[in-house]
N, C-alpha and C positions, 0 to 999 in steps of 0.2 A: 717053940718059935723057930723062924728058919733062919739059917746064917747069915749073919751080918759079914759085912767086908772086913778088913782087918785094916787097924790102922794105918798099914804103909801103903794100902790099895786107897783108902780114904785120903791120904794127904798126895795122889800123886792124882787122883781126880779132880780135891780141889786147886792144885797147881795147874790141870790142863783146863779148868772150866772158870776161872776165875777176872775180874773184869780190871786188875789194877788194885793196888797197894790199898785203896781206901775200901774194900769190900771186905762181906765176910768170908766168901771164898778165901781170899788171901790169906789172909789174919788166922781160917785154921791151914791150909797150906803151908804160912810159915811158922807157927807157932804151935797148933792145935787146938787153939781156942776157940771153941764153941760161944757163937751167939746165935742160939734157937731160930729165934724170930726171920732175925737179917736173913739168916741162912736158910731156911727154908722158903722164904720170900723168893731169894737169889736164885736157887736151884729149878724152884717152881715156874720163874718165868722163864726161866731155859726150856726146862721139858715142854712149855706151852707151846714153843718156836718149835721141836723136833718132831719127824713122823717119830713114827714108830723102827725101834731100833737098836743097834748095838747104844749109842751116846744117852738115848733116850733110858735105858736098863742102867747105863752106868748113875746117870744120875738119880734115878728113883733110889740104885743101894744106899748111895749117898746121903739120899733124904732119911732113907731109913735107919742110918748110923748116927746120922747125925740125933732123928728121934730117939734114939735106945742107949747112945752112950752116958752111962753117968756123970761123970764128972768133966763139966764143963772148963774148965781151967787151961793155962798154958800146961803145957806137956815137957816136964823135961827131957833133950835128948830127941826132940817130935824130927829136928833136922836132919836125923839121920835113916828115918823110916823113908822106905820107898817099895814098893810091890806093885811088880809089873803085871803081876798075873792076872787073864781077865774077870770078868765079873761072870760068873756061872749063873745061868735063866734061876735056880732055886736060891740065889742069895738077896732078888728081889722083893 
């Protein structure tokens, strides 16, 4: 399988992609809670809006973290993750 992003790159995605306090972007942003559904819904209609592109790549890794991470749960400690580094074309 190819690399997924890493949690501090995943919460600083859903921090710049996210629509307000009541979404799931937010909620794993602030927390790291995973809700599948919401989330992939959320990401989904993003990517529909973008060409093709650097935001459009960040959010497919996204989708794909979000598909592959186990444990959906809050995150202890999730506040203090953050990874600036970009999203590499093979971690899509």
């Amino acid at each position: 399988m190819d690399p997924i992003i890493n949690d501090g790159q995943a919460r600083r995605l859903a921090a710049e992609w996210h629509g307000g306090q009541w979404t799931a972007l937010y909620s794993l942003a602030s927390s790291g809670h995973i809700d599948r559904d919401r989330l992939r819904t959320e990401i989904s209609r993003e990517v529909q809006a973008l060409e093709h592109g650097c935001p459009r790549r960040d959010l497919l890794a996204l989708d794909k973290y979000v598909r592959h991470r186990g444990d959906t749960s809050t995150v202890p400690g999730w506040h203090r993750l953050w990874d600036e580094t970009p999203v590499r074309l093979d971690q899509t």
